[in-house]
N, C-alpha and C positions, 0 to 999 in steps of 0.2 A: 504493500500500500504506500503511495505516494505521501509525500511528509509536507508541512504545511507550507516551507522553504520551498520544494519542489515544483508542489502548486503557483509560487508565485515567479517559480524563476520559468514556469510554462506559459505565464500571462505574459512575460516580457516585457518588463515595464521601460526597456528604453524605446520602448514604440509609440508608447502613450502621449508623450509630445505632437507626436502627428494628430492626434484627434483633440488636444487641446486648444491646438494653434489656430484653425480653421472659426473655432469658438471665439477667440480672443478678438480678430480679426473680424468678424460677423457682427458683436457687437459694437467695437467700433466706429465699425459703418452706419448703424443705427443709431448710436448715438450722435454721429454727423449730421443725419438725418435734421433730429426734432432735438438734441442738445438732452436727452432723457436718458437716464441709463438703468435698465428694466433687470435690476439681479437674480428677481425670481426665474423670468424664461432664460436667462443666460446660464445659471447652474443646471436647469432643466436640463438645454441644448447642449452642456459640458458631460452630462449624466448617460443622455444618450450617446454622444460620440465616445467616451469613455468604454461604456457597455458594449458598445460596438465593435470595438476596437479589441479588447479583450477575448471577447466574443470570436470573433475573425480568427485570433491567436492559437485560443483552443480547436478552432472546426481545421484549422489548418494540423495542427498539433494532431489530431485525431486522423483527417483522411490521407495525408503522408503518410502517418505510420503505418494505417491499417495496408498500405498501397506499398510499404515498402520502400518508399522515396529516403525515407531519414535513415535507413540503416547505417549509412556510413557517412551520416553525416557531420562535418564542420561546423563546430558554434555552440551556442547556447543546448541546454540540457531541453531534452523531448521527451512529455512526459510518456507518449504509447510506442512511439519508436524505442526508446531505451528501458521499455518493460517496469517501467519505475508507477506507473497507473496501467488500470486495466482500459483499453479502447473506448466501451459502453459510459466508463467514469467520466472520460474527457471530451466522449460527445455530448454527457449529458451537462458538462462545465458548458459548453459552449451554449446551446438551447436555451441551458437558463441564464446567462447573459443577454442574448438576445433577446427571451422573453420580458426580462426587466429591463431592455433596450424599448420595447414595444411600451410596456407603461408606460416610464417616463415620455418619450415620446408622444403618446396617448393623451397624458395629461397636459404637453405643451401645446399639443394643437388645440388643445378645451381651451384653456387660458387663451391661448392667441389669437382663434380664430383663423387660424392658418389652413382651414380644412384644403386644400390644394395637394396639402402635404404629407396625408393622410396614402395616397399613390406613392408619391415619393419613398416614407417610411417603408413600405412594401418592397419595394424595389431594393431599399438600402440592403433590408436584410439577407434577400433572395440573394443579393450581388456576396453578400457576406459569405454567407455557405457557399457560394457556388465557386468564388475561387479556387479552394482545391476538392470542394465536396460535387456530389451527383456524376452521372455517367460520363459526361464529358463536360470535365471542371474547365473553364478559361483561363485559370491559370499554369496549364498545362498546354495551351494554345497560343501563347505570347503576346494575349491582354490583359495581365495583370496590372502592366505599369497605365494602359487606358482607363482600367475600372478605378484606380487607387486615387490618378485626375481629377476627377469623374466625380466619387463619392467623398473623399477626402480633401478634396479642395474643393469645387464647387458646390457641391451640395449639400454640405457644411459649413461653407463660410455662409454663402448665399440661402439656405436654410435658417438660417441663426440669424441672419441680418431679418430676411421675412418674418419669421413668427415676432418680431420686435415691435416694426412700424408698417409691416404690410405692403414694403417696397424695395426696390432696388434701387443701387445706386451704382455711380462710375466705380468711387473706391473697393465697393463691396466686389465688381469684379474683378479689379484688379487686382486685389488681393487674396480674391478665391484661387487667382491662376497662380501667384507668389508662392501661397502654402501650396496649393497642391502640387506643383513643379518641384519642390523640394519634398513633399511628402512621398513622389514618384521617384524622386534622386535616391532616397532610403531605400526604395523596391529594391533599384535597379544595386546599390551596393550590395543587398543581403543575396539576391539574386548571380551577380558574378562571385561573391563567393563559393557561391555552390553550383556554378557550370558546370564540374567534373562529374559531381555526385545526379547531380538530375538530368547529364547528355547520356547516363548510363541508367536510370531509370527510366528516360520517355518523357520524361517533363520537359517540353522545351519552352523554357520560360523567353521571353525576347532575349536577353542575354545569350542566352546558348545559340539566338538564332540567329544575332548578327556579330557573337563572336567575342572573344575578351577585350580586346582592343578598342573595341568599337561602344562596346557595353561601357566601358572604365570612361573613354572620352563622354558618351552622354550623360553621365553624373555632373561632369565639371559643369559640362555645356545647359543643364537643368537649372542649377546653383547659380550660373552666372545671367540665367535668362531671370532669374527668380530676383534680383539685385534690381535688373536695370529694368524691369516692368514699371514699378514706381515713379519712375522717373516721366513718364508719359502724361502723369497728373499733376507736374511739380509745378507747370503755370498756375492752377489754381488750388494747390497743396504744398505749397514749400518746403515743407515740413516733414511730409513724406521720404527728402532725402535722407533722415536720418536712419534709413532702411540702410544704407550703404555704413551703418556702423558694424554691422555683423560681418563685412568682407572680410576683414582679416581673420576669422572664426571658419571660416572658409578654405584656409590655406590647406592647414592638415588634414584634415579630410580628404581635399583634392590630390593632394601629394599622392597621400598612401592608396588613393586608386588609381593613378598615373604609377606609381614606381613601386608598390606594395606589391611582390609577386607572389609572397608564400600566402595561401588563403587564411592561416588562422589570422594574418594582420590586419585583414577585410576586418575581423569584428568589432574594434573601438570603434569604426566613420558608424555603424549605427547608432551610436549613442551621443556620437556627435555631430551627426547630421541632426539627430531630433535636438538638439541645443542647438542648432542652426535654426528649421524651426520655429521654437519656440520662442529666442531672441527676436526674432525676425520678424514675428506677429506682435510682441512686444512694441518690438520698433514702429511698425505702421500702425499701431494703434495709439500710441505717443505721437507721431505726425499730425493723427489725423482729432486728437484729443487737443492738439499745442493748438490747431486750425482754426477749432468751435471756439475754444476761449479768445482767438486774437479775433473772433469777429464780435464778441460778444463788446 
């Protein structure tokens, strides 16, 4: 039986920043909006991305293993791969994060009137499991890093910005594309770590299908698109530049997936990519908070 330590080093908590940041950045925007800053749906939309997020961890934890994919694999401890949880345990970890992904969720679209989002929610989940779960998972077909975009930047920054003020805004996209370009950067590092292990399983994740080389450069190239998006709104957000404090935070990461060739060295840029991140919604939320007060 898996130990409680186990359980948590299954959730993987340097991932968790991906689904915080989208949050941080959603309200934000809303708060540019109308100058209000709404805590109850904002912990709501942190509750679900969280849960989700966790959720995603174990369903992944659970259909690699049963598939065989983790046998040999680099990195972090797997709880059905490495026989430390029984299979049934860790599908049933995932299910019910999702299911209490679905509450909370449930309860933000009450409160917000967001009902639009109620599809959405559906969708999020399905996309959840379906990564590496059901008969032919997409992440086994080299859109991972599209759904990761997709659900993690867009539909969680721009999700969280809606249930707030019931609208969109320029910043809100731009910085749904910011997170999720970097939350996609994270895919693709965990992903060229384990080329070896999943070109011999059948998983051909994008990485393995356009190659080491190619896979390491569009990390950098994500990172540095995710920098200078910002900058498009700096006529009427000046302030926004202060996105470009996290570059140097950037370096190391980039380095060791440029010159990093032994795989286990892949493993720090995942924890400091989500510190990339998480600064980095920090930061445009500070741009775009510095904004509302100089108009005020």
């Amino acid at each position: 039986m898996a130990t409680a330590a186990q359980w948590l080093a299954g959730a993987r908590l340097r991932t968790l920043p991906m689904a915080v940041a989208p949050v941080i950045i959603g309200t934000a925007a809303a708060f540019e909006v109308d100058g209000t800053l709404r805590w109850g749906r904002a912990l709501l939309a942190a509750a679900v991305a969280l849960l989700l997020q966790v959720g995603v961890n174990y369903a992944n934890d659970y259909s690699d293993g049963v598939r065989g994919t983790d046998d040999e694999r680099v990195g972090p401890l797997r709880l059905t791969g490495s026989g430390a949880a029984k299979p049934g345990h860790v599908r049933a970890a995932a299910l019910g994060c999702f299911g209490a992904a679905v509450v909370a969720g449930g309860v933000l679209i009450l409160v917000s009137g967001a009902w639009p989002l109620i599809l959405v929610g559906i969708a999020a989940v399905a996309a959840a499991w379906g990564y590496t779960g059901g008969r032919r998972p997409y992440g086994y077909l080299g859109l991972g890093e599209l759904f990761v975009f997709l659900f993690f930047g867009l539909v969680a920054t721009l999700g969280t910005t809606f249930t707030q003020v019931l609208q969109l805004s320029g910043p809100a996209w731009v910085g749904a594309c910011g997170t999720g370009l970097i939350a996609t950067a994270l895919l693709m590092a965990n992903n060229v770590r384990d080329i070896p292990t999943d070109r011999e399983a059948g998983k051909l994740t994008l990485a393995v299908r356009i190659g080491d080389d190619a896979a390491r450069a569009s990390y950098v190239l994500m990172l540095t698109l995710a920098l200078v998006l910002p900058l498009v709104l700096v006529e009427d957000y000046p302030w926004l530049m202060l996105v470009l404090l996290v570059a140097p935070l950037c370096v190391m990461p980039s380095w060791t997936m440029l010159k990093g060739r032994e795989r286990q060295a892949l493993i720090p840029v995942l924890k400091q990519t989500g510190i990339v991140n998480l600064i980095y919604s920090a930061l445009f939320a500070a741009g775009l908070g510095v904004t509302v007060m100089m108009r005020q």
